[in-house]
N, C-alpha and C positions, 0 to 999 in steps of 0.2 A: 443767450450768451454762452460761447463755450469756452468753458475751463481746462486750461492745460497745467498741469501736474510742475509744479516749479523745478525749475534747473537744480536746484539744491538738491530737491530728491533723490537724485541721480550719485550725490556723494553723500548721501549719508549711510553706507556701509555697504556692506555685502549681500547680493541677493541669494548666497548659499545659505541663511537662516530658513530663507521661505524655500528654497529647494530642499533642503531637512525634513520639512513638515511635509510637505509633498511627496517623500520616498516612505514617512512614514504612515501616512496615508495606505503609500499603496501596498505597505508590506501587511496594514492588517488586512487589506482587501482578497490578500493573499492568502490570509487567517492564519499569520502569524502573532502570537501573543506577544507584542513587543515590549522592550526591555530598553526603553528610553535611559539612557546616558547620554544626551545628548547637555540640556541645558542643565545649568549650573543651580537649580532651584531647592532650597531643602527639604528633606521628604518629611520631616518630623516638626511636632507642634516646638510653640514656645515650654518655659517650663510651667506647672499648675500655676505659681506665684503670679508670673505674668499676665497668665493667662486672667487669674482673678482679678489683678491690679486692673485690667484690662475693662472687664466687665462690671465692676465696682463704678469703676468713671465713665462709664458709657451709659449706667442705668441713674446718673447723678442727671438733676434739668439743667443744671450751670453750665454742662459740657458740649453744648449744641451752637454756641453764637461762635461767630467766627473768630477762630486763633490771631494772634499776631504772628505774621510771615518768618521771624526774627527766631521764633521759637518762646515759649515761656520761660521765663527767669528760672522756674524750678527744675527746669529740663536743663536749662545752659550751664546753672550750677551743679548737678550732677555729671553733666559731662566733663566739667571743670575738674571737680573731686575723680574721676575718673582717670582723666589724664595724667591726674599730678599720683594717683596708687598705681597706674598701671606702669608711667616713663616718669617718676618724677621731673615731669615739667608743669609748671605752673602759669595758669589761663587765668585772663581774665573774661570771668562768663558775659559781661557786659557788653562786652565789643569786640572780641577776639574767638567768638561763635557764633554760628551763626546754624538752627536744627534746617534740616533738609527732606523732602520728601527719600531718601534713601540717597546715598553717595551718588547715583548716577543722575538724581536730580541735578546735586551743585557742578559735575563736571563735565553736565549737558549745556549748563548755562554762563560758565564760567569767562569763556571768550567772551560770550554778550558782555558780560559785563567789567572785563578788562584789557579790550584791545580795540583797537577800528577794522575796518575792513583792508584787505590789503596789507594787513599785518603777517606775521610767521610763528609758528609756534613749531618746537620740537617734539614727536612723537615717538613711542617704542614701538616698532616692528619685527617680532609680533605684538600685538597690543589688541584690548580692550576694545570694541568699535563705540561706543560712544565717545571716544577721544577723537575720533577724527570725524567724528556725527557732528558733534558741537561745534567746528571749528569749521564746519559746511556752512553749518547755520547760520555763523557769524561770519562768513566770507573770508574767511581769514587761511592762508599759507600753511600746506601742514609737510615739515621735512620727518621723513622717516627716518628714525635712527635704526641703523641696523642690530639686532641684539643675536649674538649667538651661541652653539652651546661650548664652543672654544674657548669662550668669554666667560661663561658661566653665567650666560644670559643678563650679564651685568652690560651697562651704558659704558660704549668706552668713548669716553668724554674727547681725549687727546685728538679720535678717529671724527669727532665733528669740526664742518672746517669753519675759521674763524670770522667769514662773512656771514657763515648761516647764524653762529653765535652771539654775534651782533647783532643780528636784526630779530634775531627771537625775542619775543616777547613772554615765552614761560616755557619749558620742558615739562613736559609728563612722565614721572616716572611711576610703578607699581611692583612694589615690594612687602610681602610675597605675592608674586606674579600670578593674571589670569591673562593669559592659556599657561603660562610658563612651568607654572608652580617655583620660579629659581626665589631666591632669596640674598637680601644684601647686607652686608657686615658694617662695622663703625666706619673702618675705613673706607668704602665706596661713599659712604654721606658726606664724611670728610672731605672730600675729593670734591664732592657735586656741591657742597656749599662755597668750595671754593674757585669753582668755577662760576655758578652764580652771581659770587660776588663780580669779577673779574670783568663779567660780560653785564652785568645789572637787570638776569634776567631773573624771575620769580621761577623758584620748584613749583609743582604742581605734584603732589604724593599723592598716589592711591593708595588708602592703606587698608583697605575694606577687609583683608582678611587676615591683618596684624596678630588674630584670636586663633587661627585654624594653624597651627605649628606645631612639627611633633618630635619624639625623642629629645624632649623638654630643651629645643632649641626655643627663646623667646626673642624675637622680630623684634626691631627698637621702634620706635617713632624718629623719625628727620628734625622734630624741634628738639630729641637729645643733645642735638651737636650746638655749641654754643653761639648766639649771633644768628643761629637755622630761622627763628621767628621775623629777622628783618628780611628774609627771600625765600620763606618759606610758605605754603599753606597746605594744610592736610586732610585730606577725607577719611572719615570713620564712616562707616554702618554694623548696624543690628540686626543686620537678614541674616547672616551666614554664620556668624557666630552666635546667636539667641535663637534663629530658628525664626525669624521675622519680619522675614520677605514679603509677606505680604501687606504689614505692618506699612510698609514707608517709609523708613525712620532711621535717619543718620544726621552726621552732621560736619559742619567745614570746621576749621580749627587753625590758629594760628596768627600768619600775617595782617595787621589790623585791617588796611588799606583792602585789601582782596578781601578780606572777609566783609566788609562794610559795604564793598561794591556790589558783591554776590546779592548783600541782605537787600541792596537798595534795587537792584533789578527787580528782586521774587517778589517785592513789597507792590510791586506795578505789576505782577500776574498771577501772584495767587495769594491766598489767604493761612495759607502757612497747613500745618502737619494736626489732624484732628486730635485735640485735647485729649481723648482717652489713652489715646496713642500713644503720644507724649508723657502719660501716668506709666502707661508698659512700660516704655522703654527708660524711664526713671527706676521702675520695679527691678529691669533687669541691669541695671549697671549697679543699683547697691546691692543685689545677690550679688553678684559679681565679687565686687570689694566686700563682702564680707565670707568670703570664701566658700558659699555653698554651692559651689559649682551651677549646674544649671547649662554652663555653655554643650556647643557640638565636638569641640576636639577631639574628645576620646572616643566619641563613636567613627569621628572620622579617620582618625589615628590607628584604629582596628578594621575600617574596613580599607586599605591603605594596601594593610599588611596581605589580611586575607584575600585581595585581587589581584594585586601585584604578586605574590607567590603565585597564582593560579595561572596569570597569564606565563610565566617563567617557566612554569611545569608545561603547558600548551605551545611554548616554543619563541616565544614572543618574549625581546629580551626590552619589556619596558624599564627604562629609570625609576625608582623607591622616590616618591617626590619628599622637601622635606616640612610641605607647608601646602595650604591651600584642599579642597575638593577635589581635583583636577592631578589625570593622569597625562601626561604630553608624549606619546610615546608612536614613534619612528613608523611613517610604511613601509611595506615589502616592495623591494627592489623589483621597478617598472611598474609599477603603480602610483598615480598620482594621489593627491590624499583625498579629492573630491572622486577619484574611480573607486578607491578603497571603502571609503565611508559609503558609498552607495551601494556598492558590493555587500559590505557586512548589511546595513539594514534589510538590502530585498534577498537576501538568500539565511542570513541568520537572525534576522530581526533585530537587531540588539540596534540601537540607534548611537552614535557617535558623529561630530562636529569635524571637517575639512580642516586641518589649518591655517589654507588659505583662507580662510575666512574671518582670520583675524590681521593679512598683511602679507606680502608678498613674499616674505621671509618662514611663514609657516609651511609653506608649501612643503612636502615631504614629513609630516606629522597630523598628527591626529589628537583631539581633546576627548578624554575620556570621562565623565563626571563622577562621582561616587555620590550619587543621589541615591541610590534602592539599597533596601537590606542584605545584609550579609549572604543568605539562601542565593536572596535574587542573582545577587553579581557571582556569585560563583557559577550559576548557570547560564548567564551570559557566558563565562570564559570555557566553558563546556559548550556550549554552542559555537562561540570563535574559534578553538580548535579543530571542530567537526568542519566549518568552512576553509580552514585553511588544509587541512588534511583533503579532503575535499578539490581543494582548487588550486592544487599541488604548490603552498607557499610556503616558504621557507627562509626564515630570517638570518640564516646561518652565511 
């Protein structure tokens, strides 16, 4: 029997991830000591707390049979309690959560489990590629919203036309933005709940890095705005703000309907998020609410400053992002952002992300991570200078 690779494959995202890995490849071959900023992964542990919570419930024999899919009541209650300290809104952890192997489980699976085939969903482009991974999977219609920086990377709603808006079955929004790093105020929610309504299509929030915001701007939650629970459902994770990533562990929130559908697919593929796990990330949401910090913002909030200055001084006039890991910052004129990015990694080493590679609208930028130490990334942007001095580039 021979096996052919299914049509899907072919849409579930971009093959410039796997050409990334392949330039970095060859730039160590080149022996260069490279300086990956490429993906979005955090370079640092959880906090000790966690870390113990972590290994306390893992050396327990009760924490080895398999989880329920749904999440443990003790986990859905503290993500409850967390919700209602972080956005004063109030869950019910019973049925209006539902824990996740990490946010990009639930909105890997999310079409499966509310839409048919031949359906339509609205995307942001740029955006996330598990957003239109998912909706490969599930056969389903994916309209690209166009998002710009005109716009202020915000969704201009008015600019979708009213047949697409009908036949959508959920928009995708992600606020604060990965690649974007933009960020959205009450009145842009305002706006999308009421267009929601209007059209009876479900929000779909990424809110994965609600926690990563800086010069003490605070990100709302979409269930702030009143009535947002009846068209709303939202993803949280613990990778980027705890330091967690490897963990697994996030969770959906919100809409009953969508969150019950979510629960009832995962309930028929997997056996849910391993219990110790589930103790972590319990550990780390009540450090959380009881204010003994523990999260990453302020390291990322410092190394923000100190790269973003460095590139400015090297010539390179990036945007000060005001949220998120993630630098999104302009190529040099006649350069594409897949020449550029390969450029920097086989002659500087320093690894950085295409932005076509998250949608056809990225083209003409680049993602920059703030994954390495302070040292590190300065020496990246002393390396990216000598390239650009070098290969005579000039942003001016």
């Amino acid at each position: 029997m021979i096996v052919q690779p299914s049509s899907r494959l072919h849409r579930l995202g971009s093959a410039i991830f796997a050409e990334v890995a392949e330039w970095k490849r060859e730039a160590a071959s080149a022996g260069h000591r490279v300086i990956d900023l490429g993906i979005g992964s955090p370079d640092r542990p959880p906090d000790e707390s966690v870390r113990l919570a972590l290994a306390a419930a893992a050396a327990r024999t009760d924490s080895y049979g398999y989880p329920s899919s749904e999440g443990s009541i003790a986990f859905r209650q503290a993500a409850g309690e967390w919700m209602h300290w972080r956005f004063g809104v109030d869950i019910d952890p019973a049925d209006e959560i539902t824990v996740l192997m990490g946010s990009q489980d639930g909105l890997g699976h999310l079409a499966l489990a509310v839409t048919e085939p031949g359906d339509l969903a609205i995307v942001p482009d740029p955006g996330y590629p598990i957003y239109g991974a998912g909706l490969a999977v599930a056969g389903v219609e994916a309209y690209p919203a166009p998002l710009s920086a005109e716009n202020g990377y915000l969704f201009a709603l008015d600019s979708i036309p009213a047949e697409v808006a009908r036949r959508a079955k959920f928009i995708v929004v992600n606020y604060p933005s990965n690649p974007l790093s933009a960020v959205a105020d009450r009145d842009f929610y305002l706006g999308l709940v009421e267009f929601a309504k209007r059209y009876q299509v479900l929000i779909v929030h990424d809110a994965a890095y609600s926690e990563l915001a800086f010069d003490g701007f605070r990100p709302m939650s979409i269930l702030e705005i009143p009535g947002a629970k009846e068209v709303a459902v939202e993803f949280h994770s613990l990778s980027k703000s705890f330091n967690m990533a490897g963990c697994r562990i996030g969770f959906a929130v919100g809409h009953r309907a969508a969150v019950l559908a979510l629960r009832q697919l995962k309930a028929n593929l997997d056996y849910g998020v391993f219990t110790a796990v589930q103790e972590a990330g319990i550990a780390a949401l009540q450090r959380d609410m009881s204010n003994q910090g523990g999260k990453a913002v302020s390291v990322y909030e410092h190394r923000r400053d100190v790269f973003v200055d460095a590139l400015h001084r090297i010539g390179w006039p990036v945007p000060k992002p005001r949220a998120t890991m993630f630098i999104w910052a302009p190529s040099p004129k006649g350069w594409t952002s897949r020449q550029i990015s390969q450029e920097i990694c086989r002659r500087a080493g320093v690894v950085v992300v295409p932005g076509n590679a998250f949608g056809a609208q990225g083209e003409g930028y680049v993602r920059i991570a703030l994954v390495q130490e302070e040292h590190i990334l300065l020496e990246a942007a002393e390396r990216l200078g000598m390239f650009f001095r070098e290969s005579g580039i000039s942003f001016g």
